[in-house]
KOLMAR-722156 format. One record per atom (N, C-alpha, C): residue in one letter; x, y, z. Coordinates in steps of 0.02 Angstrom, whole numbers, padded with zeros to 5 digits, always signed. Each point is the difference from the previous one (the first is absolute). Example, Ala and Ser with C-alpha at 12.3 -4.5 7.8 and 13.67 -1.06 7.14 Angstrom:
a+00660-00284+00390
a-00045+00059+00000
a+00045+00060+00000
s-00018+00053-00036
s+00042+00059+00003
s-00039+00055+00037
This chain:
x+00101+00512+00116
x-00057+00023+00038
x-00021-00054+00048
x-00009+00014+00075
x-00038-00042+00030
x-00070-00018-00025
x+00008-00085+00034
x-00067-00032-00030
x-00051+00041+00055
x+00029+00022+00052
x-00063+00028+00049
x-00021+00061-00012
x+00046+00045-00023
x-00052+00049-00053
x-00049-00019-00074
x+00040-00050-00039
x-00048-00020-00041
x-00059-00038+00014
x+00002-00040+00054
x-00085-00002+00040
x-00024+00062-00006
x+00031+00057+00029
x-00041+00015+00042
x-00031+00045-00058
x+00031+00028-00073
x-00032+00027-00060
x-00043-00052-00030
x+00005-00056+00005
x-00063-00036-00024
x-00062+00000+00030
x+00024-00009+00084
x-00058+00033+00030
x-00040+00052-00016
x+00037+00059+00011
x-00039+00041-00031
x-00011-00006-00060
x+00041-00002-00037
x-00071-00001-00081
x-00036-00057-00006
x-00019-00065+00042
x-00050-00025-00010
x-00062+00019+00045
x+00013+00052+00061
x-00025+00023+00028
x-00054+00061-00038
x+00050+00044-00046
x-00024+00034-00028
x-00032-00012-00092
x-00012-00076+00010
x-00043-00015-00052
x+00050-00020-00066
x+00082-00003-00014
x+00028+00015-00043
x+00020-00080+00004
x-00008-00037-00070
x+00024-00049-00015
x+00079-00016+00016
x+00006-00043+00018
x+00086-00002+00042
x+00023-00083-00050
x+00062+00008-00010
x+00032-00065-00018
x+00024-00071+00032
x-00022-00044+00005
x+00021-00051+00031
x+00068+00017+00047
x+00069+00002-00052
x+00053+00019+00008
x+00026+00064-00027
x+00021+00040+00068
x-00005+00071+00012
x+00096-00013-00046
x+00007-00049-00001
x+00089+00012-00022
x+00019-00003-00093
x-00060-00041-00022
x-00003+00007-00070
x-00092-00020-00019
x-00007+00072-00043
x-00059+00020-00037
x+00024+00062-00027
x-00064-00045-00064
x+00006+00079-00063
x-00058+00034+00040
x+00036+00067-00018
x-00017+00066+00021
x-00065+00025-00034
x-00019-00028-00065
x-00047+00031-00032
x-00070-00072+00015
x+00024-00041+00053
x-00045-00024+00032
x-00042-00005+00038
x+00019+00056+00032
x+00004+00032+00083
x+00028+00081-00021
x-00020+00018-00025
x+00009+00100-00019
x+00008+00026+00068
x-00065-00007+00049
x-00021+00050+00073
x+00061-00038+00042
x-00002-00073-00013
x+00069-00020+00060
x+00058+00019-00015
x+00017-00017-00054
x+00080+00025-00021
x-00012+00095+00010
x-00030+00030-00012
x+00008+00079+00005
x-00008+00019+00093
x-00037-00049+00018
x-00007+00002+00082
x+00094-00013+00044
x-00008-00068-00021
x+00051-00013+00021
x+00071+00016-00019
x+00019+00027-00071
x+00059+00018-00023
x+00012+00085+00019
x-00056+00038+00049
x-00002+00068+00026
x-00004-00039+00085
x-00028-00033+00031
x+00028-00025+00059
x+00085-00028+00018
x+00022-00036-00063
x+00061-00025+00010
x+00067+00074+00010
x-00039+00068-00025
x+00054+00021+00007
x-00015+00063+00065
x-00047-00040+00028
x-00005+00044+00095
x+00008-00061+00040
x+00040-00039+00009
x+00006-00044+00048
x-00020+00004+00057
x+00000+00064+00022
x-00033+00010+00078
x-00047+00037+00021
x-00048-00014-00050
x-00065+00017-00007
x-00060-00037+00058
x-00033+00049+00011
x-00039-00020+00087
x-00046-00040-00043
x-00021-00055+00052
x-00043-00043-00026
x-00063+00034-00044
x-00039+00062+00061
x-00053+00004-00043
x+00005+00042-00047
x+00053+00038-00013
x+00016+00036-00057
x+00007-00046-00057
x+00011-00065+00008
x+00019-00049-00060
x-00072-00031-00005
x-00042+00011+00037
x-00082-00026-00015
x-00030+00050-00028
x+00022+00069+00013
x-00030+00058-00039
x+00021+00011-00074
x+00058-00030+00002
x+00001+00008-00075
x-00019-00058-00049
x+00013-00042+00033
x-00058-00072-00053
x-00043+00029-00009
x-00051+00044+00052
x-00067+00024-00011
x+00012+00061-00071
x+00020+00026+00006
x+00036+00038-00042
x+00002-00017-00082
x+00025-00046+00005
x+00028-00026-00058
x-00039-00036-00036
x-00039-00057+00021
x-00069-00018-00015
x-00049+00043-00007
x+00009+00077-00001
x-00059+00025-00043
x-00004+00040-00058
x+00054-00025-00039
x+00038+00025-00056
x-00023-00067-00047
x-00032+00009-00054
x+00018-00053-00078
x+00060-00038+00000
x-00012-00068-00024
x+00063-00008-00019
x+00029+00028-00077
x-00020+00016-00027
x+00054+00071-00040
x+00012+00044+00043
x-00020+00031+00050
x+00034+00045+00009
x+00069-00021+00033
x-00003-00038+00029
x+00059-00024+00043
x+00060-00037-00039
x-00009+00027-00070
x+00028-00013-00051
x+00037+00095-00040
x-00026+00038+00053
x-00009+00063-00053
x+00027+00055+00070
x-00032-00020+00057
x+00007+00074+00031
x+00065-00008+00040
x+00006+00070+00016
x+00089-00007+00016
x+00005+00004+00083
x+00045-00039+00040
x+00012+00029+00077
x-00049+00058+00010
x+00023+00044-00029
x-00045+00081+00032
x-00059-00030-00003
x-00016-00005-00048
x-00085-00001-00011
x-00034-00053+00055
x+00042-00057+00016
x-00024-00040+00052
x+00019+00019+00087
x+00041+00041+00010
x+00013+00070+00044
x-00081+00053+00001
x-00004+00016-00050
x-00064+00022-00024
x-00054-00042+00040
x-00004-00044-00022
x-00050-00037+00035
x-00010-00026+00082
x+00052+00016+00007
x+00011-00016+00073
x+00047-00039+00027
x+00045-00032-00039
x+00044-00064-00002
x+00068+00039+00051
x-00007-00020+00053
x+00054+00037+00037
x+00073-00025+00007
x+00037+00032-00010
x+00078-00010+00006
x+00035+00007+00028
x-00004+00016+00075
x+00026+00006+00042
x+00008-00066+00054
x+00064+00009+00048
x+00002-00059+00028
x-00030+00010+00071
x+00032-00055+00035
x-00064-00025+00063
x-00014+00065+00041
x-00072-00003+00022
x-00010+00072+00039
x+00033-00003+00045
């Protein structure tokens, strides 16, 4: 993965309030629940429009961290978490 997309998901989830890891290349996951569930559903739209990748930090940060332990793709589809690539 480019390091210039992984800026640019830290950006947004520190943008959108979500605790982010020093190093985006190794951290436990159950350290960072909203980042790892943010970013391991960004890593697999690579060409995702910028502000579609700020909408879904927003997104994602308004979920528990249990839930982001529990709910599935759909359900975060559900919420608004969009999957489609660049407009």
């Amino acid at each position: 993965m480019s390091g210039t997309r992984e800026r640019l998901y830290l950006d947004a989830a520190r943008r959108a309030g979500l605790a982010v890891p020093d190093d985006w290349r190794s951290y436990h996951k159950d350290a960072f629940p909203h980042y790892h569930v943010f970013a391991t559903m960004q890593r697999a739209r690579k060409d995702a429009a910028k502000k579609t990748v700020f909408a879904s930090a927003r997104i994602v940060a308004k979920v528990s961290a249990e839930e982001t332990k529990t709910l599935s793709l759909y359900h975060f589809m559900q919420l608004g978490f969009d999957l489609s690539s660049r407009e």
